[in-house]
C-alpha positions, 0 to 999 in steps of 0.5 A: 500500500504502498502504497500501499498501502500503499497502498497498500498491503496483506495475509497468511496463516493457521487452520481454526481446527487447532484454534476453535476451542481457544477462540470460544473460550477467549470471546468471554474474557478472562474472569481474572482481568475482563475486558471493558466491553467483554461483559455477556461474553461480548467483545469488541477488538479494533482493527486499525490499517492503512490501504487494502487489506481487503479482509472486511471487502473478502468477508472475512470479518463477517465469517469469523463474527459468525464463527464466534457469537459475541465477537464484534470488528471493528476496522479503521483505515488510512489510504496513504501509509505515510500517514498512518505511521505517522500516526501510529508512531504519536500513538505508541508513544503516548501509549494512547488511542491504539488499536488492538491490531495494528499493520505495519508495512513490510518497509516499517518492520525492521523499525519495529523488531530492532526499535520498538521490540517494547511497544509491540507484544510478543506474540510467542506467549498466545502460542504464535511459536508453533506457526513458524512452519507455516510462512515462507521463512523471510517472512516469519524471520523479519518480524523477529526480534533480536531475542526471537520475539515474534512481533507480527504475523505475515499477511501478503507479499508482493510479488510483481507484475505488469498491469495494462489497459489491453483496450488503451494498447489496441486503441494505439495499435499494440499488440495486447497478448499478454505472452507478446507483451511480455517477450516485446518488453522483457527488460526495462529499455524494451518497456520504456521503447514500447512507451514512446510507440504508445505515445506516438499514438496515445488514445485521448490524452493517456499516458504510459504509465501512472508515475515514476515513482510507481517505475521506481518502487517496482524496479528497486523491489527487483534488488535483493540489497537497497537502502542497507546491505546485509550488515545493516549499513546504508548503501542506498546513495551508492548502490548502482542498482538504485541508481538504474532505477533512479535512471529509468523513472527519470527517462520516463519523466523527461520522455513525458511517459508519465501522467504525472499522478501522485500515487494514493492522491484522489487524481490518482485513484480518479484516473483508474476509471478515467482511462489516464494511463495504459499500465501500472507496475502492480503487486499482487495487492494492488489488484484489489485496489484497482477493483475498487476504483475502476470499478464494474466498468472497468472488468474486462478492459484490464490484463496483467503481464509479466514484469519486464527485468525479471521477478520482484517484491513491493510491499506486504505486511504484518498484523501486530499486536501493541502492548497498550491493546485493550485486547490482547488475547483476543487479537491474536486469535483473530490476526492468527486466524486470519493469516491462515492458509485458508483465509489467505486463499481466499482473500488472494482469490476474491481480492489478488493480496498473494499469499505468505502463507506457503500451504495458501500459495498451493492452493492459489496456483490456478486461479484466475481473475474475470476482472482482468480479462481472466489472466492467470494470476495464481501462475503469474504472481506465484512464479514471480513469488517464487524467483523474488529476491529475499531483501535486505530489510532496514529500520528506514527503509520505507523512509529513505523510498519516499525521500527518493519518491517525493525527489522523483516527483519534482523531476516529473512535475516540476522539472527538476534537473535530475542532478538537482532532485538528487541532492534534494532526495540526499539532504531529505534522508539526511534530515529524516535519518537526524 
């Protein structure tokens, strides 16, 4: 989400089978500390997000309200993910107005097992040890504190993909396979060629793509190392990889590729029913998102292709728990239920959020989505998952990205001289970073 949430953002987990019976007895409290609002055995756990995470659009709080009478959800969200960090960092140290499930970023998560270990609860007490086994192994690994406190349990990961207005491209005169599309833009100077064609041509005023920032967020989730190398030192302003994406976002500006859209902006999420823009560099989370803005009229006029420079990752997050949750318990069953497999299915195939869940991934391999002209999204993004790089996470990172993103945005919109928008991304992490 972000995104996302960032846009975005979300999901993988345990079966109820093993959960039923702790689940039915937590609806009533415990006799020994009872909630606020658990009197009758009735409770109420908030849930606080930012972007997507699709779970009350999926049904899922309503199935499992109905699996435990007395159990009520209720979920707050922030669209742009930069806010509501914000946000939640004033709340956690104050220690006031906090949700008992709290997301948190994939970008965020380092901040909070090597920064904040004391705010969030450690979820091996509720029993979350014996879940290991179930996530992919980089996923349960970055929500793991110095001492082997688990301080989150995975939603979704990003894997990436292509998506695209097959009704734009053949408008312009391109071809709209989504195997050709592939092939024709395989490496990022093939995609970035095919936007000049579409250009020349363009239907309306439609651009190429949405923004460079989106450019950019999705080719740097194609490098293992970005902002820290493994020994968690910053490498970010001479990191040559970045540099390529930096290059590249920058040539979309100044090729007037863009439609010079901030991503999460109320333009931004007009344009996806407007016609604005041919393609989207989209994780799997975002197919939901663009669902929900193109709207019914949309289905059918969307495809999705596979990502020009190979297989990455952007985004996914964590549910957590804070220590000021009013409760505790009760949260964890319900972020552990979930993030099971069976829920993460789900949620992939009603709203595209792919699985971190590996039992959840199997189960998701044929799917395909109607809405974006019955494209293979279980193979796509699960080959994409597959041959994603295990990235280096660090406590700043989604900070350092919108340092990069917002300098980016000034070459794009104001024309800013590339050198110049660098320096000012340089002394932007340098002010964030203190």
């Amino acid at each position: 989400m972000p995104i996302a949430r960032a846009a975005r953002r979300t999901a993988v987990r345990l079966g109820a089978l093993a959960l039923t019976g702790a689940l039915l007895a937590a609806c009533g409290g415990s006799p020994d500390s009872p909630s606020p609002d658990s009197a009758g055995g009735k409770v109420t756990i908030t849930v606080d997000l930012f972007g997507s995470f699709g779970y009350k659009e999926a049904g899922l709080y309503e199935e499992y309200e109905k699996l435990h009478p007395g159990v009520t959800i209720k979920q707050t969200d922030t669209e742009d993910e930069a806010d509501y960090w914000k946000s939640l960092q004033t709340r956690l140290a104050g220690g006031g107005g906090l949700a008992d499930v709290q997301g948190v970023e994939v970008g965020r998560i380092a901040s909070v097992t090597q920064q904040q270990s004391d705010r969030f609860e450690d979820l091996r007490k509720y029993g979350a040890d014996r879940l290991k086994g179930q996530f992919a192994e980089a996923k349960w690994a970055a929500a793991t504190g110095r001492n082997g406190e688990v301080l989150g349990l995975g939603t979704d990961v990003g894997p990436e993909a292509m998506c695209y207005r097959a009704d734009l491209f053949r408008r312009a005169g391109l071809p709209t396979d989504r195997e050709e599309l592939a092939r024709r833009w395989a490496t990022w100077d093939g995609y970035l060629e095919l936007g000049r064609q579409y250009k020349a041509k363009a239907p309306g005023r439609s651009a190429w793509l949405d923004s460079v920032g989106s450019l950019y967020s999705i080719m740097i989730g194609q490098q293992k190392e970005r902002y820290y190398d493994a020994s968690g030192k910053l490498i970010w302003e001479n990191n040559p990889a970045l540099r390529e994406a930096w290059d590249h976002a920058v040539e979309a500006a100044e090729d007037g590729l863009s439609a010079r859209l901030d991503q999460w902006s109320p333009q931004w999420n007009q344009a996806f029913a407007g016609g604005s823009f041919a393609t989207i560099p989209c994780p799997a989370w975002m197919l939901g998102y663009i669902k929900g803005q193109a709207g019914e009229a949309g289905k059918g006029t969307w495809d999705i292709a596979r990502l020009p420079g190979g297989a990455g990752n952007w985004g996914g997050s964590y549910l957590s728990v804070p220590k000021a949750a009013k409760h505790k318990k009760e949260a964890y069953e319900l972020i552990a239920w979930l993030t099971a497999p069976e829920q993460q299915a789900k949620l992939f195939r009603k709203q595209g959020n792919f699985p971190s869940a590996t039992g959840a991934i199997d189960q998701v391999a044929d799917a395909k989505d109607p809405y974006f002209s019955g494209a293979p999204i279980g193979r796509i993004f699960g080959e994409a998952a597959k041959a994603a790089p295990v990235q280096v996470l660090g406590p700043h990172d989604q900070n350092i990205a919108q340092q990069i993103t917002n300098a980016l945005s000034e070459v794009e919109r104001k024309g800013v001289s590339s050198q110049q928008a660098w320096s000012n991304a340089r002394k932007g992490v340098e002010n964030t970073l203190g």
